[in-house]
N, C-alpha and C positions, 0 to 999 in steps of 0.2 A: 328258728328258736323263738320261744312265747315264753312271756316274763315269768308264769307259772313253773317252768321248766327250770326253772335255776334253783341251785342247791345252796341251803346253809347261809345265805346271804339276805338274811329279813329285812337288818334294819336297812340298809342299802334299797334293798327294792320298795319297801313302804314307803324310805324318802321318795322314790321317782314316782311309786302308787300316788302319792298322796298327790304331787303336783303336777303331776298329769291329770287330778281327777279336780283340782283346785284352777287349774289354766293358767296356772305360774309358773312358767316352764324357767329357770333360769338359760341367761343367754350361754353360760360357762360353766362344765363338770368337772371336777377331777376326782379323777377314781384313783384311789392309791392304796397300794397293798401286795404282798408278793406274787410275783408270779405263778399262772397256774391257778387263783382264786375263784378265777369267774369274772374278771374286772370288764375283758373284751367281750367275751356273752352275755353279759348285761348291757354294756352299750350298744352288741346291734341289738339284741331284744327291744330294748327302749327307743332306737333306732326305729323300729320295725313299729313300735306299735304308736308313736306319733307322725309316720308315714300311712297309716293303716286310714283307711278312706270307710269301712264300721267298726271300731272299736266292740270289740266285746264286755257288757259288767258282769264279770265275774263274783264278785262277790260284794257283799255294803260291811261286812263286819270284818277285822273293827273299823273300817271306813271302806268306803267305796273303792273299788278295785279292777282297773277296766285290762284289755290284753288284746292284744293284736286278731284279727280275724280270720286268718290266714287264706283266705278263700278271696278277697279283691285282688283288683287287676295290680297296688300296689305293694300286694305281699308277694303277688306271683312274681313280680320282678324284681322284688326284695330281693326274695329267695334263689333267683337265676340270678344274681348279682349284678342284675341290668339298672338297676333304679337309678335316673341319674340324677335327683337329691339324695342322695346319700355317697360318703365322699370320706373312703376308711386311707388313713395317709399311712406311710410306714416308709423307713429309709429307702428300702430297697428300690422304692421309686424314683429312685437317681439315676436308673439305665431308661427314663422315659423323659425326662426331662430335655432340653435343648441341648447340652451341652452333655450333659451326663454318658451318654451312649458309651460302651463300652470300657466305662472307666471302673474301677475294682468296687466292690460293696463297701460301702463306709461304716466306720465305726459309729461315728454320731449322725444324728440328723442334718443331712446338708441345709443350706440356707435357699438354695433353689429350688429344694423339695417342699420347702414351707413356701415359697412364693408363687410357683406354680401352681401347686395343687391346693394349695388354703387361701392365701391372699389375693391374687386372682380370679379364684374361681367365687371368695366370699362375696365379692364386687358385683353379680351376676344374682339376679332372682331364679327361686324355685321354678325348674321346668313342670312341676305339675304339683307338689303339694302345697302346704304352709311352711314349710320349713327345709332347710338346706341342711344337714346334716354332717360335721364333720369329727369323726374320729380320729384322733393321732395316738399312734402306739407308741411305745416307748418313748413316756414323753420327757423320761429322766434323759434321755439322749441327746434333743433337742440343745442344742448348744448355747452358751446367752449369747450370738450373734440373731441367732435362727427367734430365740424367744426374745430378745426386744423388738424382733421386725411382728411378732404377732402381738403385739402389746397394743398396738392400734386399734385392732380389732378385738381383742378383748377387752378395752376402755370402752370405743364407742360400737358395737356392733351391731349392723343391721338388727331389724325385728326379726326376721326369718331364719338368722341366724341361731344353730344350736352347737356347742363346739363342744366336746366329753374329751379330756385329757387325760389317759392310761398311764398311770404311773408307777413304778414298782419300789422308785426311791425318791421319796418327799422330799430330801434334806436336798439334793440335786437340782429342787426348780428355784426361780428367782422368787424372792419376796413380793416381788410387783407381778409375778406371773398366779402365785398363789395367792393373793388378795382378789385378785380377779376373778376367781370362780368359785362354786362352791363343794368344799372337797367333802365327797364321802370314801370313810371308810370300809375297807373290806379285808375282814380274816379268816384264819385259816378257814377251811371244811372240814368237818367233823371226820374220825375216822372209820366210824360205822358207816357215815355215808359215802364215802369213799370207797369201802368194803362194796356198799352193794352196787356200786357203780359198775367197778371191776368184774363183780359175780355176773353183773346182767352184760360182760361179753365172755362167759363161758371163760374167766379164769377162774382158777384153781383158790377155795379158800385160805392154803397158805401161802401162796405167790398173793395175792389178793391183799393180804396182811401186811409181808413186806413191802410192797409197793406202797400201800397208804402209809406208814409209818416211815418209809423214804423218803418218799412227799412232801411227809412232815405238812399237810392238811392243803397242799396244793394239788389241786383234784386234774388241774390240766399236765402237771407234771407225772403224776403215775399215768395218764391217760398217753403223755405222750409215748413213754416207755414199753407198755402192754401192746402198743399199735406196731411195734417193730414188726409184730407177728402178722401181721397184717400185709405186707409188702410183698407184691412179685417175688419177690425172694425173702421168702420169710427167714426172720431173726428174733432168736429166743434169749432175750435180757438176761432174761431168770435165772438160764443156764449160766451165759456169762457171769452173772454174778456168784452163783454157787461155787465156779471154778475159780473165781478171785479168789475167794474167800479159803479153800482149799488150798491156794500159791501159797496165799501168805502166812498160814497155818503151820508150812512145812517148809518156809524160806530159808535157806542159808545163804553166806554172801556169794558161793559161787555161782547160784542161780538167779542173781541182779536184771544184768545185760539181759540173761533169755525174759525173765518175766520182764521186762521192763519195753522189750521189743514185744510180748503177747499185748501189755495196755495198751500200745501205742495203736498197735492193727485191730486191736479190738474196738478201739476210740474212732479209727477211721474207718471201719467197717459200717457203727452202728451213726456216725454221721452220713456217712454217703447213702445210708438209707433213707436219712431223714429228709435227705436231696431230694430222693425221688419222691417224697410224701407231701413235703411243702417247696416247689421250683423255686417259690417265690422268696423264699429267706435265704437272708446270704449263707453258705455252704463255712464259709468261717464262726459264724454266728454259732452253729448246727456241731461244728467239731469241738467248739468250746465247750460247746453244753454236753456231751458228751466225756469229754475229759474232765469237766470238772463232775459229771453223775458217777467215773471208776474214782474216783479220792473219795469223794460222799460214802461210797459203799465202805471203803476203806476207812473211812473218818468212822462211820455207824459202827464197824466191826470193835476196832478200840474202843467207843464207848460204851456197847458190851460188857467187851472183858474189864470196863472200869470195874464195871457193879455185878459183875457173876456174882461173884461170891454174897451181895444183902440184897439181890433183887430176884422177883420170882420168874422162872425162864419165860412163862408165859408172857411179860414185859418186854423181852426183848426184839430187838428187831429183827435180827437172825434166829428168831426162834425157834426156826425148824433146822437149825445148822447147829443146835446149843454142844452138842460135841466138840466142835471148832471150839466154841468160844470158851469152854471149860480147860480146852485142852492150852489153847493160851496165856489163859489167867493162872496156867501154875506156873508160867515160864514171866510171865509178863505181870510187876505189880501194879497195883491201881497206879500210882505214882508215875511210872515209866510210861502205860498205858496212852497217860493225861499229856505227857510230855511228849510222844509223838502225834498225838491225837492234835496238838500246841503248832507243830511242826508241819501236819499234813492240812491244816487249816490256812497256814500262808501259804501254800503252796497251789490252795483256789484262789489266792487274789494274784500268782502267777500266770497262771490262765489268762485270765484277764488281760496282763499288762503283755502277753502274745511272747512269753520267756519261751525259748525252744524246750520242743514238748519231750524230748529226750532227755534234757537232762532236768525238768522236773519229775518225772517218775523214777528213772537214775536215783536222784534225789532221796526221794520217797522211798523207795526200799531198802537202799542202802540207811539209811535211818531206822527201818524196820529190823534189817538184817543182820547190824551190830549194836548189841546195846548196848556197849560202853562210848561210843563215839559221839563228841560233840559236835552240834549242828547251831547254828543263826538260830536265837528263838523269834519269835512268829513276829514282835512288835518291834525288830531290828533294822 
């Protein structure tokens, strides 16, 4: 990946343009911004192109603008993921750790994952470039045991040292962690560009559209959904979602338990695929996101049918479903709509807190499938 290649993300990359072409490299990054932005493809890009042994200048307007060269001996090993200044951390490196081996994937960042692979290894000069390069992914994870032990080295840290901190939620790091760096922002991606991202792998321009607007402007987010199809055993999202969307259409309360048993297999279907795509993420991680993308669909479809009725279908996210959503809104008023839309909102920060996944979608429909019945609202 060459800095040129990132979408939608200017001023982010002009700040790193500008100080790579200035040799002001700050010792400390933090990238913060939702996930699926471009936060991690910008840090290797930038990764890559102050490992890059000839810088390419791309362009002087409006300033100097240089890009990795991809043809040296250190982009080739970038790129084979050999370079061993360069040093991308992520939880899941707690089964390589001393102690770690076989122990379950963690939810937060261990404190031996920061010691070994950053603290440790920061102690240790470049084996061949100027700089030592480390990225930490989710770095809202990081625990404050884990971020006071790097506080050292983000006070005092070697010269060679470059450290870019991934973060998807600011309010999460310490104040003494985010004084230490300098944070650039990064928002959504546009939905056109989204659109043609999608187009240039041969999907469909109305799958194309819901996906970006799923996204809601996270381009690694539809990217990751479209790639089901991609899989040794290919899986088609699109589908899944058009037949959610069809359950919940035609729910009544006797049909709960069955749909409520189709998300659950559908949620562990379209995780264990993501198994096989990325080994390296924890498999709970992968079933979360997947449980909480069938409520998102389900959340989208209610807001919808909030606004059938003053917004033009072309707006909508199901917009090649508008049947569904019309057929809804005469049964479902804005009001109701907003109030399980209230309902199916707390039920992603269930996910999270790892509630059994039964009886959140239980939940969930059963909500959907009696309207007179009262449920916990969302801030209970």
């Amino acid at each position: 990946m060459q800095m040129r290649m990132i979408h939608s993300q200017d001023k982010a990359v002009t700040a790193l343009q500008q100080a790579f072409a200035e040799k002001r490299i700050p010792h400390a990054y933090l990238f913060a911004g939702p996930d699926g932005v471009g936060k991690r493809t910008t840090a290797t890009a930038f990764a890559r192109l102050l490992l890059c042994r000839q810088p390419v200048r791309i362009s002087d307007k409006p300033s100097p603008r240089f890009d990795s060269c991809g043809q040296c001996d250190s982009c080739i090993r970038f790129d084979a993921g050999s370079h061993p200044d360069f040093v991308f951390i992520y939880k899941e490196l707690r089964q390589y750790t001393e102690e770690g081996k076989d122990k379950t994937p963690p939810v937060e960042m261990p404190v031996d994952v920061i010691r070994e692979f950053f603290l440790e290894r920061a102690a240790r000069k470049p084996v061949e470039g100027p700089y030592t390069i480390f990225v930490i992914d989710e770095a809202e994870k990081v625990n404050v045991s884990s971020q006071n032990a790097m506080l050292k080295i983000l006070e005092e840290p070697p010269d060679y040292c470059v450290i870019i901190l991934l973060c998807s939620r600011l309010e999460e790091m310490l104040p003494t962690t985010k004084s230490r760096c300098r944070i650039l922002p990064f928002g959504p991606v546009s939905e056109s560009c989204i659109i043609q991202q999608l187009q240039q792998k041969k999907i469909e321009p109305a799958e194309a559209l819901f996906w970006a607007r799923f996204s809601e402007g996270r381009l690694g987010e539809a990217l990751r959904w479209v790639q089901l199809k991609e899989d040794k055993k290919p899986l088609d999202a699109y589908e899944i979602k058009k037949e959610l969307a069809r359950r919940i259409s035609e729910l009544e309360p006797a049909d709960v338990i069955e749909t409520a048993g189709w998300m659950i297999q559908s949620a562990k279907t379209i995780g264990e695929t993501w198994v096989r795509q990325n080994p390296a993420v924890s498999s709970k991680d992968l079933l979360r996101i997947a449980q909480k993308g069938l409520l998102r669909m389900v959340l989208l479809l209610l807001t919808d049918v909030m606004k059938a009725d003053y917004a033009d279908k072309s707006s909508l996210v199901y917009s090649e479903q508008g049947d569904i959503v019309r057929k809804m809104s005469k049964t479902l008023t804005p009001d109701a709509a907003a109030e399980k839309g209230l309902a199916a909102q707390k039920l992603l920060r269930w996910v999270d807190a790892s509630v059994n996944e039964k009886l959140i979608f239980e939940r969930l429909l059963l909500n959907l499938a009696f309207s007179d019945m009262l449920f916990d609202r969302p801030d209970e």
